[in-house]
Structures are given as C-alpha cells and as structure tokens.
Backbone as CSV, one residue per row, in Angstrom:
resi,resn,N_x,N_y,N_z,CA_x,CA_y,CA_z,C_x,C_y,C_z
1,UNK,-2.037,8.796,9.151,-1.389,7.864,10.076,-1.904,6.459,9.819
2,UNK,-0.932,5.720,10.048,-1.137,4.514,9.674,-1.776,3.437,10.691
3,UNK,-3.059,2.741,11.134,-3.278,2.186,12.541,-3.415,0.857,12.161
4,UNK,-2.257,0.264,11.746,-2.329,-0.660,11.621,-1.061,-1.772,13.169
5,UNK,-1.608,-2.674,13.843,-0.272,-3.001,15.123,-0.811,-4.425,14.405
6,UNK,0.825,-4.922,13.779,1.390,-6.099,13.215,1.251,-7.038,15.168
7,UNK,0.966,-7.865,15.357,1.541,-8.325,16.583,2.312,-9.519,15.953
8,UNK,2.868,-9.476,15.041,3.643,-10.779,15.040,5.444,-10.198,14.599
9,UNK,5.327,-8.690,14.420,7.053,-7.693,14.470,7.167,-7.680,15.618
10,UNK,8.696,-7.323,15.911,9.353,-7.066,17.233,8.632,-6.159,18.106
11,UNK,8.455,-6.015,19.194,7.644,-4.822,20.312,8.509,-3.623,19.606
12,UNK,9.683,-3.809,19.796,10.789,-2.631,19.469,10.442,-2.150,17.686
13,UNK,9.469,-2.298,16.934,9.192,-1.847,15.727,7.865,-1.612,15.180
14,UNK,7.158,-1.847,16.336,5.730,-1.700,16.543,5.947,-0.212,17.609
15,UNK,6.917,0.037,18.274,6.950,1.391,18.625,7.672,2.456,18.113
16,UNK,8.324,1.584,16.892,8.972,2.395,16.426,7.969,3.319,15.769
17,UNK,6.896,2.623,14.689,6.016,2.841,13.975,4.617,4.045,14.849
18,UNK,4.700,3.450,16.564,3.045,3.810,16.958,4.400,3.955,18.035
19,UNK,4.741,4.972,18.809,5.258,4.762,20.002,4.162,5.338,20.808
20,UNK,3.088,5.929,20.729,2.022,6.532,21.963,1.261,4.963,22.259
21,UNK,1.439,3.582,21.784,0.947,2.727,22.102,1.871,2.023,23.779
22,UNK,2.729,2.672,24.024,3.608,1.823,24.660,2.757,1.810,26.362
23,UNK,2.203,3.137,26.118,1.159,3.087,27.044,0.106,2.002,27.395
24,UNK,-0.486,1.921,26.175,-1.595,0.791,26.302,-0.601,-0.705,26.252
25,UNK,0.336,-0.732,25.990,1.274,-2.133,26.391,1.559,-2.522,27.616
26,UNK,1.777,-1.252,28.667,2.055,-0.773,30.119,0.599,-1.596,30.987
27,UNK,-0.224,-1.391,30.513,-1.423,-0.956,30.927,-2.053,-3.039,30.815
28,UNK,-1.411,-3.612,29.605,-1.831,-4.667,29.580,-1.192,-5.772,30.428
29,UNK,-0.010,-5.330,30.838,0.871,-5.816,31.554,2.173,-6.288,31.266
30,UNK,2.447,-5.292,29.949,4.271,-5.647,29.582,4.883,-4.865,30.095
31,UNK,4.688,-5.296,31.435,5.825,-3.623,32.592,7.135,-3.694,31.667
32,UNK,8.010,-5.089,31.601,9.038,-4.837,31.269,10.052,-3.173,30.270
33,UNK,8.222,-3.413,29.451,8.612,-2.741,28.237,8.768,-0.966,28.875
34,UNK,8.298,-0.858,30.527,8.683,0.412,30.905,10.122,0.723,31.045
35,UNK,10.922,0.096,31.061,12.539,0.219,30.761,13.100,0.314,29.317
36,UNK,13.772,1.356,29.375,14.317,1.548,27.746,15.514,0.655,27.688
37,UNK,15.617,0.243,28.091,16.945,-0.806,27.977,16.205,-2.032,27.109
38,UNK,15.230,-2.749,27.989,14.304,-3.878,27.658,14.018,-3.158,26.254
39,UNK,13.348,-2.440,26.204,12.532,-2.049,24.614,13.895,-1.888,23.669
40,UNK,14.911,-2.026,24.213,15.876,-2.215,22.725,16.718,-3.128,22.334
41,UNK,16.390,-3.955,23.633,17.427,-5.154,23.804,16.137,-6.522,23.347
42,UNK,15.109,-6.950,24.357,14.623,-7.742,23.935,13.322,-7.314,23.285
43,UNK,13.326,-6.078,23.668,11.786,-5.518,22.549,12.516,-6.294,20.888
44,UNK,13.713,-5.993,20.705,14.412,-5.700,19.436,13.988,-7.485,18.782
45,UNK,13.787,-8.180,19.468,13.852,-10.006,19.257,12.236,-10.420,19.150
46,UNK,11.821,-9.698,20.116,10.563,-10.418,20.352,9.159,-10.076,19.985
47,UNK,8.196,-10.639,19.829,7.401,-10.018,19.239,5.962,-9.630,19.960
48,UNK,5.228,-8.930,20.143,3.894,-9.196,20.502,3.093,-10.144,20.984
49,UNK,3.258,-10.925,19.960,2.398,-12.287,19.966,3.619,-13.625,21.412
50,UNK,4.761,-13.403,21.163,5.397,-14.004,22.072,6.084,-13.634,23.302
51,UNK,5.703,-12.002,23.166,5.444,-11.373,25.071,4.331,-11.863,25.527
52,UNK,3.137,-11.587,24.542,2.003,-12.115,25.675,1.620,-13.415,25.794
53,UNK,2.761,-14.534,24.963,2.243,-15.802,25.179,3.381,-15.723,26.810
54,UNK,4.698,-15.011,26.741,5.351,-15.504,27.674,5.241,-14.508,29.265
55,UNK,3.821,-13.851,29.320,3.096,-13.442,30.014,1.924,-13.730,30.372
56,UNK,1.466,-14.468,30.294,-0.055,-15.201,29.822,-1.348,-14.432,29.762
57,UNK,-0.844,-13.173,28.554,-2.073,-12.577,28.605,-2.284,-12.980,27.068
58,UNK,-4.072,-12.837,27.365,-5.167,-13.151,26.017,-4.796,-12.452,25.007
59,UNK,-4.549,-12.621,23.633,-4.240,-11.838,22.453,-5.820,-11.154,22.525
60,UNK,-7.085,-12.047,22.692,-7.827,-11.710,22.402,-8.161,-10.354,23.437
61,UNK,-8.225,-10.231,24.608,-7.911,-9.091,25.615,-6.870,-7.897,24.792
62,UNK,-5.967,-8.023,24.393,-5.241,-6.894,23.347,-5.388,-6.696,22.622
63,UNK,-6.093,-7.501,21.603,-6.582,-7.168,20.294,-7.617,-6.335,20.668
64,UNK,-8.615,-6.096,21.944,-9.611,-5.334,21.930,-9.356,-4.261,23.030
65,UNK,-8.237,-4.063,23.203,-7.531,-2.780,23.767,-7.287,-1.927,22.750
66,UNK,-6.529,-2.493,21.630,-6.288,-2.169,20.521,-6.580,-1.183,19.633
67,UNK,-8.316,-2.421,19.518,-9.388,-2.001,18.486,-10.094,-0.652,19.246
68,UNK,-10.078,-0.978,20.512,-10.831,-0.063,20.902,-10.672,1.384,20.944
69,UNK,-9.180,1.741,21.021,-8.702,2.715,20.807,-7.966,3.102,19.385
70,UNK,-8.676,2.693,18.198,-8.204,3.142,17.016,-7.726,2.044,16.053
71,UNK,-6.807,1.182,16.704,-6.379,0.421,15.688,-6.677,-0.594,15.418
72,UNK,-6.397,-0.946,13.905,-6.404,-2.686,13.605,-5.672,-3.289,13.760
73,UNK,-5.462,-4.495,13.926,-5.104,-5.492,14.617,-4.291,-7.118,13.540
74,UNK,-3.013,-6.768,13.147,-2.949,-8.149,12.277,-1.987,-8.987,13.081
75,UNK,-1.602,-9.855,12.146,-0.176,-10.760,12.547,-0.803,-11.696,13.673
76,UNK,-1.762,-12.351,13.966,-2.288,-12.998,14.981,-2.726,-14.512,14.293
C-alpha cells in the first residue's frame, strides 16, 4: 500500500487512492466531506491544501494527524 496523501490533488482523489482516511478528514474538521454529494462535486475541484485554507485549519495540525497515523505527507 501506498501512504503517500498528495495535499495539493483533489479531496475526491486522495480518497479515491486512501478512502479509510476520510475519517481522519471528518475528525479534522472537513464535515462537509461527510456528504457524498460534496465528495464528488466539490471534493472533485478542490484540493486539501485549499479546504483547509478555506476552513482555517493548520496544514501543520494535518500533516501530523497524518504522519501520525501512517502516512507521508507531500504537495504542501
């Protein structure tokens, strides 16, 4: 398995790749992304890096959610 989470691809291709992460996305505060509608409509546009700028959470706070549970961390 591959643990690598790009944060600079669409949300919607970062779960395509890791979908047991959508949890720890939930958890950081991209409720949105608990609707499957959202995860295919604007998951499909947007990326990581510009949910959590347009949420105002720390990359650095997710990058070590991340790390902590397995994966590395690029596209930042």
């Amino acid at each position: 398995m591959n643990n690598v989470i790009d944060l600079s691809i669409p949300v919607a291709e970062v779960l395509d790749q890791h979908p047991e992460v959508l949890e720890l996305l939930l958890g950081l505060g991209f409720a949105p992304l608990a609707n499957p509608q959202m995860r295919e409509t604007v998951g499909r546009q947007v990326s990581l890096l510009q949910g959590a700028s347009m949420h105002g959470l720390p990359l650095e706070k997710i990058k070590e959610v991340f790390e902590v549970n397995g994966y590395e961390v690029t596209g930042f």
